[in-house]
C-alpha positions in Angstrom: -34.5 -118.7 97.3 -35.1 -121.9 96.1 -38.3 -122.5 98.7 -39.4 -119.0 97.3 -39.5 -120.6 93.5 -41.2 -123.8 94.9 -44.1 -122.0 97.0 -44.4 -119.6 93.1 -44.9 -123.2 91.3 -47.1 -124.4 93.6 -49.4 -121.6 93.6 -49.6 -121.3 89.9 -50.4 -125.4 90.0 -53.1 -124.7 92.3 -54.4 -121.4 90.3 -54.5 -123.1 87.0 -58.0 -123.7 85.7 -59.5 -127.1 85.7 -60.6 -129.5 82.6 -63.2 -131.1 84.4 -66.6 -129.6 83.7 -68.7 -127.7 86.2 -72.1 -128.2 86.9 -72.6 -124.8 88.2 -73.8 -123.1 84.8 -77.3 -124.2 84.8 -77.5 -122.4 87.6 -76.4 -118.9 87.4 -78.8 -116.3 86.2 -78.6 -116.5 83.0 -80.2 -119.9 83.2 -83.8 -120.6 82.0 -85.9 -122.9 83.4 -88.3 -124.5 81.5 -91.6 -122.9 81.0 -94.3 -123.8 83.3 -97.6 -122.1 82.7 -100.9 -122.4 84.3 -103.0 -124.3 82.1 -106.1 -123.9 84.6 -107.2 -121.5 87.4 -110.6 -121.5 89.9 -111.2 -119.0 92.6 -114.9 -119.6 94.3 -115.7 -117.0 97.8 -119.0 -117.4 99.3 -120.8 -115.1 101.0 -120.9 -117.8 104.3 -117.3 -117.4 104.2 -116.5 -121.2 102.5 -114.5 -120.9 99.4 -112.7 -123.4 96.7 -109.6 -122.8 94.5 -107.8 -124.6 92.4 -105.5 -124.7 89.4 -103.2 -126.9 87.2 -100.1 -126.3 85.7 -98.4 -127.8 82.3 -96.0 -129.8 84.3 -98.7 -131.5 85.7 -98.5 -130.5 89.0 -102.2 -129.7 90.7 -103.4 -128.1 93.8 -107.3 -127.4 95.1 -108.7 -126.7 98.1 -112.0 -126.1 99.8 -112.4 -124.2 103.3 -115.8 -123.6 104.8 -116.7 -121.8 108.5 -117.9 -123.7 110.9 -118.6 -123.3 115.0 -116.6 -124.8 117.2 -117.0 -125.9 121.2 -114.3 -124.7 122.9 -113.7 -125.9 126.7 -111.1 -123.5 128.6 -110.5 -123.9 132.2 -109.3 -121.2 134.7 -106.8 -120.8 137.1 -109.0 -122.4 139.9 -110.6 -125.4 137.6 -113.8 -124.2 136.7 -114.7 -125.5 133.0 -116.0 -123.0 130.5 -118.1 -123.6 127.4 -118.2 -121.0 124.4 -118.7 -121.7 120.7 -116.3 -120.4 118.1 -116.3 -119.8 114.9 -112.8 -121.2 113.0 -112.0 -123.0 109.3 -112.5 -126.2 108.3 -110.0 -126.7 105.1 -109.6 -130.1 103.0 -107.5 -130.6 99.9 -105.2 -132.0 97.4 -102.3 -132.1 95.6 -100.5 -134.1 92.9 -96.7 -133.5 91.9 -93.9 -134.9 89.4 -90.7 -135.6 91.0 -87.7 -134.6 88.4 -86.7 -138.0 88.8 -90.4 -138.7 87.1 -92.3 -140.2 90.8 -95.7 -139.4 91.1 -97.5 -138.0 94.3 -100.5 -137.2 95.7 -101.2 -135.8 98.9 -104.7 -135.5 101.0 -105.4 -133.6 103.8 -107.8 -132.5 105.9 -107.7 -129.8 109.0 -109.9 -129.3 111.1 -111.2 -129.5 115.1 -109.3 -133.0 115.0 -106.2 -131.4 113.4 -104.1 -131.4 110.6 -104.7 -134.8 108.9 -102.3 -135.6 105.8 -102.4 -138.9 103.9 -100.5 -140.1 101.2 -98.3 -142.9 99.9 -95.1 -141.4 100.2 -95.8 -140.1 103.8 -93.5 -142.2 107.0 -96.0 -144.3 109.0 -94.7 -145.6 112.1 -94.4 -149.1 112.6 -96.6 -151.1 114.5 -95.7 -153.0 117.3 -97.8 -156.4 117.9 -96.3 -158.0 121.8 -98.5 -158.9 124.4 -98.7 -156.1 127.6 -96.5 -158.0 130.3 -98.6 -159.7 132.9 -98.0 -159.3 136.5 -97.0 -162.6 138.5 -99.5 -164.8 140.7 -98.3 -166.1 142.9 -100.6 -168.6 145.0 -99.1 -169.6 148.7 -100.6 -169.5 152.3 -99.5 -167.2 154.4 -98.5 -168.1 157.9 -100.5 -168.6 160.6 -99.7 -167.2 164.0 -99.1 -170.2 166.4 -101.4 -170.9 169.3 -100.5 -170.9 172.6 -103.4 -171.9 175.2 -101.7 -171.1 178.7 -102.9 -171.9 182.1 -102.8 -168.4 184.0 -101.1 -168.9 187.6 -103.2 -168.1 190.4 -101.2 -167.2 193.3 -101.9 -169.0 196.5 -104.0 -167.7 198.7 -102.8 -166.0 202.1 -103.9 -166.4 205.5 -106.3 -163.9 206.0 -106.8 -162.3 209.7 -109.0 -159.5 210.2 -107.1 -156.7 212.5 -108.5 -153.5 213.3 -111.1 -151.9 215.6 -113.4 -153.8 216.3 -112.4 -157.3 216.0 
């Protein structure tokens, strides 16, 4: 009985609500964001197929863009390694774009895509480091190599038999 009273007070203690503030409010649905409006809009298609958009917003944030067609040289290779050649039409895009952190950091961000690939450049992008070190150098070594050893030998001769001619004739 008494463990049955002890788990009941432990339970309430546990079910009680907290003092300590939540942050969660902000964030149910009920919460408004502050207004962000578009302050400024573009939209440019070309019959060649380019076109160029952009547009700018009250917190500052920016975005534009240009894309324009362009032909490509592709090189394919078959099963049996035989090059092929054909030209492609595909996009060339290039742009920016310029953000606000909420912690109030500034960025800007390039990039450019195309038959090179995706290029992006901007201050807050990761480079990797660069290594400066000298390539190791294989060892020289200088020595003679050995010579085989000369023998100069005097080739035996065997002595010479008594010769007798035998046979018919003789």
């Amino acid at each position: 009985m008494k463990l049955f009273i002890v788990a009941i007070l432990i339970a309430a203690a546990v079910a009680a609500p907290s003092s300590y503030p939540t942050y969660e409010k902000k964030y149910e649905k009920d919460y408004k964001y502050p207004d962000i409006t578009i302050t400024s809009q573009s939209d440019e298609r070309n019959l060649d197929g380019s076109s160029q958009w952009s547009y700018a917003q009250s917190d500052y944030t920016t975005r534009e863009e240009a894309q324009e067609q362009k032909k490509f040289t592709v090189t394919t290779v078959d099963d049996y390694g035989k090059e092929y050649t054909k030209e492609v039409m595909g996009n060339t895009n290039k742009g920016s774009s310029y953000w606000v952190s909420p912690e109030g950091e500034k960025f800007t961000l390039t990039w450019v895509a195309n038959d090179a690939g995706f290029q992006p450049k901007g201050d807050h992008l990761p480079v990797a480091p660069v290594h400066v070190y000298e390539l190791p150098v294989a060892p020289v070594h200088e020595y003679e190599l050995p010579v085989a050893p000369v023998h100069e030998y005097e080739i035996p001769v065997a002595p010479a038999l008594p010769y007798r001619r035998t046979g018919a004739g003789y």
